[in-house]
N, C-alpha and C positions, 0 to 999 in steps of 0.2 A: 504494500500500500504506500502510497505517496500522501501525506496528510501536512497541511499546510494550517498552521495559528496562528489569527491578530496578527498578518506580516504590515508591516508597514514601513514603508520608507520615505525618506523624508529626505530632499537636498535644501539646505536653508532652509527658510519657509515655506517650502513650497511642499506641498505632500503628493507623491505620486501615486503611492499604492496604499490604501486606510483601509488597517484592521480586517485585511480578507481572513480567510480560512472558508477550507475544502477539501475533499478526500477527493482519490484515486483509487479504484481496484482493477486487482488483473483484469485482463479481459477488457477492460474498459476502454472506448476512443474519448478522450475530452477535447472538445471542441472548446479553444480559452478565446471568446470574442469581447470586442472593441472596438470602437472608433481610432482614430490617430489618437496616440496622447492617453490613451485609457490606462497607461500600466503595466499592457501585457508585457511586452519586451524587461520589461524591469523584474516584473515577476518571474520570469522564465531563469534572467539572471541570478536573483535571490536565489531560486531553486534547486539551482545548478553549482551555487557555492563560488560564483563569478562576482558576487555582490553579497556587499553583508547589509541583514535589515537596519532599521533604526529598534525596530521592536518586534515580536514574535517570535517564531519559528517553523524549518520547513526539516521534515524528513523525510529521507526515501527506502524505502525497505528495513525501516526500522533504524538506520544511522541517520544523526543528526549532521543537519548540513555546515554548520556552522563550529561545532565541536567533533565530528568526523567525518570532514570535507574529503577526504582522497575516498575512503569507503563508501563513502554516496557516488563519488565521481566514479569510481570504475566501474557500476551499473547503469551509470546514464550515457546513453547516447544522446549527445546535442546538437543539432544544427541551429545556427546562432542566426540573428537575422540581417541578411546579405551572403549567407556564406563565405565568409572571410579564409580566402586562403592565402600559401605563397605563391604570391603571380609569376615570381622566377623559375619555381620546381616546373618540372613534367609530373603530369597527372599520376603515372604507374610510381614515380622517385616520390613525391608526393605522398601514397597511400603506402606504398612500404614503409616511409617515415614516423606516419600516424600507426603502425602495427607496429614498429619495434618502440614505439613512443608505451603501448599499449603493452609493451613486453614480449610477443613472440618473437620466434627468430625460426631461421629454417626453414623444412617445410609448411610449419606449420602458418607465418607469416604469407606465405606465398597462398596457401589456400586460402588465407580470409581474405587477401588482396583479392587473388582471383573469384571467389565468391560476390562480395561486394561490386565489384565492376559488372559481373553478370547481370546481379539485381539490377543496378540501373540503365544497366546496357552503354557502359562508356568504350567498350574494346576500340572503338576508333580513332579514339581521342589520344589514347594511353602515349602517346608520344610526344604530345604537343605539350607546350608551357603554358600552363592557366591562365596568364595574361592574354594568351592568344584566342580563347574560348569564348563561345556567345557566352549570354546571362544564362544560360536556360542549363549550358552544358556542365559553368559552372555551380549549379546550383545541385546540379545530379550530384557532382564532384564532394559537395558538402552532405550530400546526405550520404552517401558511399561510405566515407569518414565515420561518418552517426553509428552507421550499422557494421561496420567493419568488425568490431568485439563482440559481436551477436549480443547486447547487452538487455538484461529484463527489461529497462524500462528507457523510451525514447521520449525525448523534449525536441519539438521540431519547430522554429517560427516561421512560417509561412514557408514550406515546403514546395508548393508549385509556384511560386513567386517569378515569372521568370519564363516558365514553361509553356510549349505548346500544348492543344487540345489532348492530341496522342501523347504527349509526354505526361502532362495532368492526371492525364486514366492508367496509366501503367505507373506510375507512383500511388495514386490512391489505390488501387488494387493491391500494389506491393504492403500497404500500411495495415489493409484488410490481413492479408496474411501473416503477418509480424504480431497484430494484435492478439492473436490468438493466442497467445501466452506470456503476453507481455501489457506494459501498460504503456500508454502512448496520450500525449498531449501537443495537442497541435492548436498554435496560436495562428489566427487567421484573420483578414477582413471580406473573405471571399466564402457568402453564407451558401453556396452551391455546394463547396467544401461539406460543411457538416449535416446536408441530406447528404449526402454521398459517400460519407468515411465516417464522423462518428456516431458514437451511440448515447451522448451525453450531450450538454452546453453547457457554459457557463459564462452569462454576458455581463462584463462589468464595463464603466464609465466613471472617469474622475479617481481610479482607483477603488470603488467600493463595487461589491456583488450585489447586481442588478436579481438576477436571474437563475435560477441551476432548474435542469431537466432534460428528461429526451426531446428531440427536434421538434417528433408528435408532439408533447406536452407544449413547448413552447408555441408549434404552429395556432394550436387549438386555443390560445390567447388573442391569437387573431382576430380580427371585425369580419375576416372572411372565410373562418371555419364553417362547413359547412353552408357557404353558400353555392347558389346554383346558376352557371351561366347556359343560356339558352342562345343558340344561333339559327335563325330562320326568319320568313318570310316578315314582310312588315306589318302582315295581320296579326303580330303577336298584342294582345290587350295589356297593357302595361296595370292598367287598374284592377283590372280582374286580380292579376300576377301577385300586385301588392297589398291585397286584401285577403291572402291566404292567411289560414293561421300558421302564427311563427313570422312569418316573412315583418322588417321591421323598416326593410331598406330596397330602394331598388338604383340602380343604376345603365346607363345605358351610353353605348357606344354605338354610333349611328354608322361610322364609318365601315363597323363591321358586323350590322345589323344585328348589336346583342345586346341580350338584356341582365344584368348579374344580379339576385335574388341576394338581401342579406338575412341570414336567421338569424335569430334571438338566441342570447345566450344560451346554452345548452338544448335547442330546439332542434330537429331532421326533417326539414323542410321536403325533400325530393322526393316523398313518397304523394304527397298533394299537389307538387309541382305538374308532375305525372300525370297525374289522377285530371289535372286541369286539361292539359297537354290533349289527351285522348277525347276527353267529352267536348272539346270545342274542333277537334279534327282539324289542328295547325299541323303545318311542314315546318319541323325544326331539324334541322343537319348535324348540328351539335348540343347536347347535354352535358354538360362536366358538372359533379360536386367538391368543391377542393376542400383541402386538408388545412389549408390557412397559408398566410404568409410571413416567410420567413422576415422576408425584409421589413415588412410593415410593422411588425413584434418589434427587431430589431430598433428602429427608427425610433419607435413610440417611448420604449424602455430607455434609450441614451440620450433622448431630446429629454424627458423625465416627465412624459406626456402619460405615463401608467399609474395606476395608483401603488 
């Protein structure tokens, strides 16, 4: 478990990260969200034993970060955010350096190199000097490093940062995989990310915890859980629509002849949507019920538009 108390740090006056605390367990993806400026990056540092608090504490597998910094640090894989390497190494001199840094030697350094590279599919690069690398390559190159000691538990800050689509999906796939026995936190401002990879959130602003839950949980905080978009003909009756029970809102997009239905808090509107649908014998093309919005949550929680 990764369990974080009342961290707070503080430069001068200013306070970055107030009084969080939070667990991690195996298995678990945490999605650590924010605006610019929220914290995260600083908390990842704390975490990692790259930064000492002002006040709390963070531990990782039972060592304290702060009182046994090397013992925390030889289970965490970190990728920091930018992935900061040596722009003068070659990639392959590079990741040998980080595994004999990491203590193997021999063969056995040579398999976690060659492992590591696989995962991210760098074999092409291996000769080049990281200054010579796109953003994207290098960013593989930092996570490669991350996982190279197969360590239980990965800190990642913005992982596809950098990347293309194809590259995006075979890292989140790859974290899919790693999480499986491991614990994994990935700081991010890319909320596609956490439908996609984790199974947790946790959305802070100004330093203090907003939010903690699965995506579902957060989505269904939404004004559009559960609501219902209809696409069809322009005989749709908008009054009928919004006089359903449940229905509290309606909204419409003319440009693509539709109408979005919003329910009432914990109300399942689509069963009378339906039910309308048929007894007045409209052509609708498309019916969607969504699950909510991520972003909209987001926004409402960090502008401090939630209760």
């Amino acid at each position: 478990m990764i369990e974080i108390k009342n961290l707070t740090k503080r430069f001068a006056q200013h306070t970055v990260v107030d009084d969080l605390s939070f667990r991690v367990g195996q298995g678990e993806v945490l999605g650590f969200l924010g605006p610019n400026g929220a914290g995260k990056s600083t908390t990842m540092k704390m975490l990692t034993g790259f930064l000492a608090p002002t006040a709390g504490s963070a531990s990782v597998l039972g060592f304290d970060v702060q009182r046994q910094t090397l013992q925390a640090q030889r289970r965490i894989g970190y990728l920091p955010e930018g992935a900061p390497c040596y722009g003068d190494m070659r990639v392959r001199g590079f990741l040998e350096f980080i595994a004999e840094v990491r203590g193997f030697r021999g063969a056995e350094k040579r398999r976690r190199v060659e492992w590591a590279v696989a995962q991210v599919e760098l074999e092409r690069v291996l000769g080049q000097t990281i200054d010579t690398l796109s953003k994207g390559f290098k960013r593989r190159v930092g996570l490669a490093q991350a996982i190279l000691h197969e360590p239980p538990v990965l800190i990642l800050d913005e992982p596809t940062d950098g990347l293309d689509p194809n590259q995006k999906h075979q890292v989140r796939e790859l974290i899919k995989r790693l999480a499986r026995d491991k614990i994994v936190i990935i700081s991010t401002h890319i909320l596609e990310e956490v439908s996609a990879v984790c199974t947790r959130a946790v959305v802070i602003a100004a330093g203090r915890l907003l939010a903690d839950g699965t995506p579902f949980e957060l989505e269904s905080r939404s004004r559009y859980h559960q609501a219902v978009t209809l696409v069809g003909d322009a005989e749709l009756d908008r009054a009928a629509l919004a006089a359903l029970p449940g229905v509290v809102g309606v909204e419409e997009n003319p440009l693509e002849h539709s109408l979005t239905l919003l329910a009432a808090p914990g109300a399942v509107i689509f069963p009378q949507v339906n039910q309308l649908i048929h007894a007045r014998g409209w052509h609708v093309r498309e019916l969607d019920v969504e699950r909510g919005r991520l972003d909209e949550v987001f926004r409402s929680l960090t502008r401090g538009e939630a209760a």
